[in-house]
Backbone as a printed PyTorch tensor [residue, N CA C, xyz], in Angstrom:
tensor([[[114.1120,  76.6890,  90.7660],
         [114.0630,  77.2130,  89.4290],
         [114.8180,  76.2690,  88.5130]],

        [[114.4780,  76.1810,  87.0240],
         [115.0130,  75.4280,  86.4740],
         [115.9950,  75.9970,  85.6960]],

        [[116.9710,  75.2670,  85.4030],
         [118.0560,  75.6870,  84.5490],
         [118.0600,  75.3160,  83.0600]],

        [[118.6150,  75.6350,  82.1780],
         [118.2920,  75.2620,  80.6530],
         [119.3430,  74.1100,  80.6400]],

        [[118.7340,  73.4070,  79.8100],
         [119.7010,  71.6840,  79.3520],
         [121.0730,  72.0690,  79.1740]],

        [[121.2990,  73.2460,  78.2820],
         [122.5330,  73.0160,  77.4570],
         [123.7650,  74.2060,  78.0960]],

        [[123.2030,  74.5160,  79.2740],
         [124.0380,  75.3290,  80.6690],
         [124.6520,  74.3560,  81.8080]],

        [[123.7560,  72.9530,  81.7550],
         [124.1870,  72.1700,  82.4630],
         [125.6880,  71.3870,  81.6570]],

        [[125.4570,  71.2990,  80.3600],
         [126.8950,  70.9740,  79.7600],
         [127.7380,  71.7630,  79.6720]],

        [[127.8180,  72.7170,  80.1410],
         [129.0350,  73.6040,  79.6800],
         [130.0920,  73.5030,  80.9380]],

        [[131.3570,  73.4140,  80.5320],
         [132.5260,  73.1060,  81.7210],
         [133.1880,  74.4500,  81.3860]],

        [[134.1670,  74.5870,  82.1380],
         [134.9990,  75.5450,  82.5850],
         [135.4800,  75.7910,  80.9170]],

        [[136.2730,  75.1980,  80.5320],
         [137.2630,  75.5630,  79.5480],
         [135.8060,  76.3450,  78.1810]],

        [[134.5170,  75.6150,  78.1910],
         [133.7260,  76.4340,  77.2660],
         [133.5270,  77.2850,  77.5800]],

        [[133.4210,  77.7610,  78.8470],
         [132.8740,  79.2050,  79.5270],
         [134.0190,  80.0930,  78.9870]],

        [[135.4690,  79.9340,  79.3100],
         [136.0090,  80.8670,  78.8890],
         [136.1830,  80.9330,  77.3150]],

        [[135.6690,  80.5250,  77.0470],
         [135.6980,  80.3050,  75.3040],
         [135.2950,  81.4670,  75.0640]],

        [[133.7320,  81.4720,  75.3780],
         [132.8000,  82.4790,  75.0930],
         [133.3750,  83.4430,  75.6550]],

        [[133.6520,  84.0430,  76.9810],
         [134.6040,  84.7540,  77.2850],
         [135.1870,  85.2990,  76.4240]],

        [[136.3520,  84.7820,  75.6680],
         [137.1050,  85.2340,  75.3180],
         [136.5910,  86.0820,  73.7250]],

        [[135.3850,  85.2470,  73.4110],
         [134.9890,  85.7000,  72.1090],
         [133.8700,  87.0350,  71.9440]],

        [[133.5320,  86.7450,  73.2580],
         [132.8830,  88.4190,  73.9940],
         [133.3440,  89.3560,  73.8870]],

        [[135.3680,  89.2770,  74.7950],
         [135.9280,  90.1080,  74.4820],
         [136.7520,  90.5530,  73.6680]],

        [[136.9100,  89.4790,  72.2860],
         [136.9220,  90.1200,  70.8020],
         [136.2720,  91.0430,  70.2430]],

        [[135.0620,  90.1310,  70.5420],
         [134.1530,  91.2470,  69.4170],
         [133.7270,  92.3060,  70.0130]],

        [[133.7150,  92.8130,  71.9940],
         [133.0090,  94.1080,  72.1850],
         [134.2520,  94.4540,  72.8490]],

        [[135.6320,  94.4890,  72.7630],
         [136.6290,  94.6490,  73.6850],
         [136.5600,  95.6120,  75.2970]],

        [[137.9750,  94.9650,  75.8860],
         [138.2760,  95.5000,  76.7070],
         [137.2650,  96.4290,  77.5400]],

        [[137.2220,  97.7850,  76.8850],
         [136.9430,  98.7860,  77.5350],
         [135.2360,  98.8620,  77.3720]],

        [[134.6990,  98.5050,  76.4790],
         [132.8910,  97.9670,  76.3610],
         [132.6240,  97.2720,  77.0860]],

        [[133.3580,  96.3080,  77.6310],
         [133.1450,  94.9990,  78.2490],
         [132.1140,  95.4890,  79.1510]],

        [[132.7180,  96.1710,  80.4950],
         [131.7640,  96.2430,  82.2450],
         [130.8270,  97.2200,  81.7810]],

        [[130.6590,  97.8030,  80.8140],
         [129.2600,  98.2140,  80.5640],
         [128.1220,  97.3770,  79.6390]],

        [[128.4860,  96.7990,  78.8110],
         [128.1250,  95.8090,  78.3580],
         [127.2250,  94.8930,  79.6930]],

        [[128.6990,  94.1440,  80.4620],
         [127.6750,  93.3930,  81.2700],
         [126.8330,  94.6400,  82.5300]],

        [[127.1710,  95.5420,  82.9450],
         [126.7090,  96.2490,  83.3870],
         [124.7400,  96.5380,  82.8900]],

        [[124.8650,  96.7760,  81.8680],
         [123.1820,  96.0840,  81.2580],
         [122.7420,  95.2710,  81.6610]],

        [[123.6340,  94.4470,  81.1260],
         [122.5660,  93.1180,  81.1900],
         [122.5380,  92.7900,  82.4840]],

        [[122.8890,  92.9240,  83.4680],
         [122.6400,  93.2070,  84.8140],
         [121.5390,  93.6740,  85.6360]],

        [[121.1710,  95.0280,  84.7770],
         [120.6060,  95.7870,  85.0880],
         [119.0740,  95.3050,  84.2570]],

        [[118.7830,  94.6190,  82.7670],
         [117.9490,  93.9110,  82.6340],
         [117.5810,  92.8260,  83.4080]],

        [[118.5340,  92.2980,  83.6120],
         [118.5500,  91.0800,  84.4210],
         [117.3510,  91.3650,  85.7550]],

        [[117.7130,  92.1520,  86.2220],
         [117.4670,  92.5640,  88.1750],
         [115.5110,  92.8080,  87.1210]],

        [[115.4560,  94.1040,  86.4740],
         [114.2700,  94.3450,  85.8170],
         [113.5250,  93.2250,  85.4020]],

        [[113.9470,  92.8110,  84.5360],
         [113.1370,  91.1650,  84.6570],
         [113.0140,  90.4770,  85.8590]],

        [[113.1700,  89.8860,  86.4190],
         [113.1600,  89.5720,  87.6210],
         [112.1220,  89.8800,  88.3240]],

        [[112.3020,  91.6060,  88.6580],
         [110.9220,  92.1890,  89.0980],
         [109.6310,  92.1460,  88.9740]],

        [[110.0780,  92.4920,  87.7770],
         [108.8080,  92.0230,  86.5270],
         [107.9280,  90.6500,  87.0850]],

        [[108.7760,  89.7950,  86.7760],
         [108.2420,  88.4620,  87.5670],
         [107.4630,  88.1170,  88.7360]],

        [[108.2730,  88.7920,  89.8160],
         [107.9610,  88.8270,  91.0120],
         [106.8290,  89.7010,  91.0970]],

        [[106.1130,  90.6980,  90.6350],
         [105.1520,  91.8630,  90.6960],
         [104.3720,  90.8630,  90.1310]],

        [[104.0440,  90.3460,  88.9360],
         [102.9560,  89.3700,  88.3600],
         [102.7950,  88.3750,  89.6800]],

        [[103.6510,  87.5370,  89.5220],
         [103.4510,  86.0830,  90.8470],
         [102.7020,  87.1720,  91.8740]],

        [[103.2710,  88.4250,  93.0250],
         [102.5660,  88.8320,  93.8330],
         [101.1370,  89.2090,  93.0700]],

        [[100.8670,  89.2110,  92.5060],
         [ 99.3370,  90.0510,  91.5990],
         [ 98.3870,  88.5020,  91.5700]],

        [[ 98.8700,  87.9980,  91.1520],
         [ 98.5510,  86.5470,  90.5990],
         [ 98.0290,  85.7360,  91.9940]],

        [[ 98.8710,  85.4630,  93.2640],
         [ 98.8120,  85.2740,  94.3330],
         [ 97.7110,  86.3530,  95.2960]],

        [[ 97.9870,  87.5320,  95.3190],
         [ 96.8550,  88.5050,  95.9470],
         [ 95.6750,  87.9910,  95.2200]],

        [[ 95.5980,  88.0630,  94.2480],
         [ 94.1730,  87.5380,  93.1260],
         [ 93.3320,  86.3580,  93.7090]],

        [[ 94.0800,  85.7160,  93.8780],
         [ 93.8800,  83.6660,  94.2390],
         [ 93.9380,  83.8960,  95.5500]],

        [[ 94.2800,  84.7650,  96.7210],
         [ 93.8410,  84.8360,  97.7620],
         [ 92.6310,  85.5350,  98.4960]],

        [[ 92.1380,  86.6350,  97.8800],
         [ 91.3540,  87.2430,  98.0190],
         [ 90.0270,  86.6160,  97.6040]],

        [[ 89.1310,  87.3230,  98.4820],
         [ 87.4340,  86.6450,  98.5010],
         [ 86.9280,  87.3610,  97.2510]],

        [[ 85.8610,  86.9580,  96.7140],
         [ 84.9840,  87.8460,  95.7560],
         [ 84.1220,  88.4030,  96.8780]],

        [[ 83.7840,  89.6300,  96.4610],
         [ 82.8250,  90.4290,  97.3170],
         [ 81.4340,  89.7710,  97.4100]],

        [[ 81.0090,  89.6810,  99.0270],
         [ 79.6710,  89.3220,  98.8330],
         [ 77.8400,  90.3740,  98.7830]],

        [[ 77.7300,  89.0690,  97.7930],
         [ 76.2130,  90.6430,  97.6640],
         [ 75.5530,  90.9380,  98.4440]],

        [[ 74.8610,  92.3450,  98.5030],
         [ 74.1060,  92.2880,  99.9810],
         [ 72.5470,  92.0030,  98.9500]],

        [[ 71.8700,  90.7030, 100.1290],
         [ 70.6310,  90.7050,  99.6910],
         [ 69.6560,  91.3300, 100.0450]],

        [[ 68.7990,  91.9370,  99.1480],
         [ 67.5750,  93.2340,  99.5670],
         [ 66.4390,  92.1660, 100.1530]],

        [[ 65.9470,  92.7380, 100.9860],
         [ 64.6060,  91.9150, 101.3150],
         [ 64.0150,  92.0840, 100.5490]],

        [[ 62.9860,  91.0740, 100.3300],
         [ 61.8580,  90.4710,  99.2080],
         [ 60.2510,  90.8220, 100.0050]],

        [[ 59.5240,  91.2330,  99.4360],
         [ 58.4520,  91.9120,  99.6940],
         [ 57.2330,  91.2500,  99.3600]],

        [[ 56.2180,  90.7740,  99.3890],
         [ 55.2060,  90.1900,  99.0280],
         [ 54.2100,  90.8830,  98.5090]],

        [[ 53.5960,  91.1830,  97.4220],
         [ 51.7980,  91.9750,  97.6790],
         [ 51.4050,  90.9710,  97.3310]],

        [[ 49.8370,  91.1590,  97.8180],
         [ 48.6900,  90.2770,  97.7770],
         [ 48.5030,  91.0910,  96.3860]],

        [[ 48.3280,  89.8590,  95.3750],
         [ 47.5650,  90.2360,  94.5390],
         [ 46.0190,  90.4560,  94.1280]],

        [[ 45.5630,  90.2420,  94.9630],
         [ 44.0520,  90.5310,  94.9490],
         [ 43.8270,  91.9840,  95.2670]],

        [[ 44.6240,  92.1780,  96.1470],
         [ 44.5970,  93.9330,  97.0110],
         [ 44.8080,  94.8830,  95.5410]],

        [[ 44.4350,  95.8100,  94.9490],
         [ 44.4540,  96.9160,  93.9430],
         [ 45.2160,  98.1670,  95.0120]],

        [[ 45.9650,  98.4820,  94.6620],
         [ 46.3430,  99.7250,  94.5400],
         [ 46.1470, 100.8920,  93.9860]],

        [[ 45.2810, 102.0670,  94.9520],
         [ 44.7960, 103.4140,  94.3800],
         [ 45.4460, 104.7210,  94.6780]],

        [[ 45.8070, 105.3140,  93.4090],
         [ 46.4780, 106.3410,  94.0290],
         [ 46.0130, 107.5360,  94.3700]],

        [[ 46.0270, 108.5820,  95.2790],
         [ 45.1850, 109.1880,  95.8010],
         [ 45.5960, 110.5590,  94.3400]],

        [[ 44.6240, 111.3350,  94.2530],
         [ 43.7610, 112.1260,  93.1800],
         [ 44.5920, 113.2550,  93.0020]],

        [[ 44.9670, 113.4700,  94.1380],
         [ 46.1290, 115.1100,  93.9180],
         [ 47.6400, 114.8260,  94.1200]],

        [[ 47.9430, 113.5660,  93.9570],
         [ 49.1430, 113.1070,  93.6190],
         [ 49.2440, 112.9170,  92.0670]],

        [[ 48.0720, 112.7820,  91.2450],
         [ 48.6420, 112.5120,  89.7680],
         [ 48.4340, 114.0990,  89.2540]],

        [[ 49.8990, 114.1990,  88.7060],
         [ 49.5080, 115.7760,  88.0340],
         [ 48.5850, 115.6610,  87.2410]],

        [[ 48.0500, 117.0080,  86.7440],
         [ 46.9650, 117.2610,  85.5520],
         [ 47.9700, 117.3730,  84.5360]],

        [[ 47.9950, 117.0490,  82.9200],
         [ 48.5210, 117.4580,  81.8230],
         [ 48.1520, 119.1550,  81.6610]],

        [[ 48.5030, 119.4440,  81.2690],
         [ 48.2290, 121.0000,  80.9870],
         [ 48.3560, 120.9340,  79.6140]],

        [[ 47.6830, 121.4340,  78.3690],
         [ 47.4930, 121.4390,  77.1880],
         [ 48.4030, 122.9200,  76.6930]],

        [[ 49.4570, 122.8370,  75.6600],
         [ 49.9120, 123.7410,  75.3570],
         [ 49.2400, 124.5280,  74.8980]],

        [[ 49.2850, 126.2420,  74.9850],
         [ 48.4590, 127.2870,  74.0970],
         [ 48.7690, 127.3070,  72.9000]],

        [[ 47.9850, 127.4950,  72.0260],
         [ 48.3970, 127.4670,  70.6490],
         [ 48.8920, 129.0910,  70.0970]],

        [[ 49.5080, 128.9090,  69.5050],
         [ 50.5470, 130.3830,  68.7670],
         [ 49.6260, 130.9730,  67.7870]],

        [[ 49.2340, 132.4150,  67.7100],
         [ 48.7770, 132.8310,  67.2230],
         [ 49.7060, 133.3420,  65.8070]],

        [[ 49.4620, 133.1670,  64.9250],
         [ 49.6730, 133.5500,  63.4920],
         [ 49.6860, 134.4660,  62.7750]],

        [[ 50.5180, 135.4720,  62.6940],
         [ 50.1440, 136.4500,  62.4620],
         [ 49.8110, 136.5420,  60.4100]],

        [[ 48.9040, 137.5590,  59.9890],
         [ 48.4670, 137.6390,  58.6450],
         [ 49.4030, 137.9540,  58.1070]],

        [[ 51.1190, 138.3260,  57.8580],
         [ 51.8410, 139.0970,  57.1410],
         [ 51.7250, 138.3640,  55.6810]],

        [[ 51.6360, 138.6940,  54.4980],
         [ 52.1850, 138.3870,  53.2650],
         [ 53.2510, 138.6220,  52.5430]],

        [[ 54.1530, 138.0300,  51.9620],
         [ 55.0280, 138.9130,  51.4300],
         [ 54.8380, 139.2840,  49.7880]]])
């Protein structure tokens, strides 16, 4: 993993710098909850990470499904196809509604 440029310059005496200016501005007793968070973001991110890379990796390892091919069928086109006579229904013609004379 890589580290950021400007973490590689920092020596002892800057570290406690910041330190010390941490525990100005959120004192003493904020402090271990303070870092207690970011801890606890910390680990969460992380995860985070690791769940994508595994997703990402399962993805790029896995096959695409293969298709199943249907057999292919031939007709002769010369041959006509007839369909036999009491297989095609009859239409049946609706009755028509009789009307009655009322006027108003």
């Amino acid at each position: 993993m890589q580290t950021l440029a400007f973490i590689q310059n920092l020596g002892t005496g800057e570290l406690v710098i910041i330190f010390l200016v941490i525990l100005i501005f959120f004192g003493a007793k904020r402090l271990p909850g303070l870092f207690g968070s970011f801890g606890k973001a910390l680990k969460e991110f992380k995860k985070a990470t690791r769940d994508i890379e595994d997703d990402i990796q399962t993805a790029i390892n896995t096959e695409p499904p293969r298709r199943v091919q249907t057999p292919t069928t031939s007709v002769n086109r010369e041959q006509t196809v007839q369909a036999e006579p009491e297989s095609i229904p009859t239409p049946v013609a609706p009755k028509p509604e009789s009307k009655s004379e009322e006027t108003v």
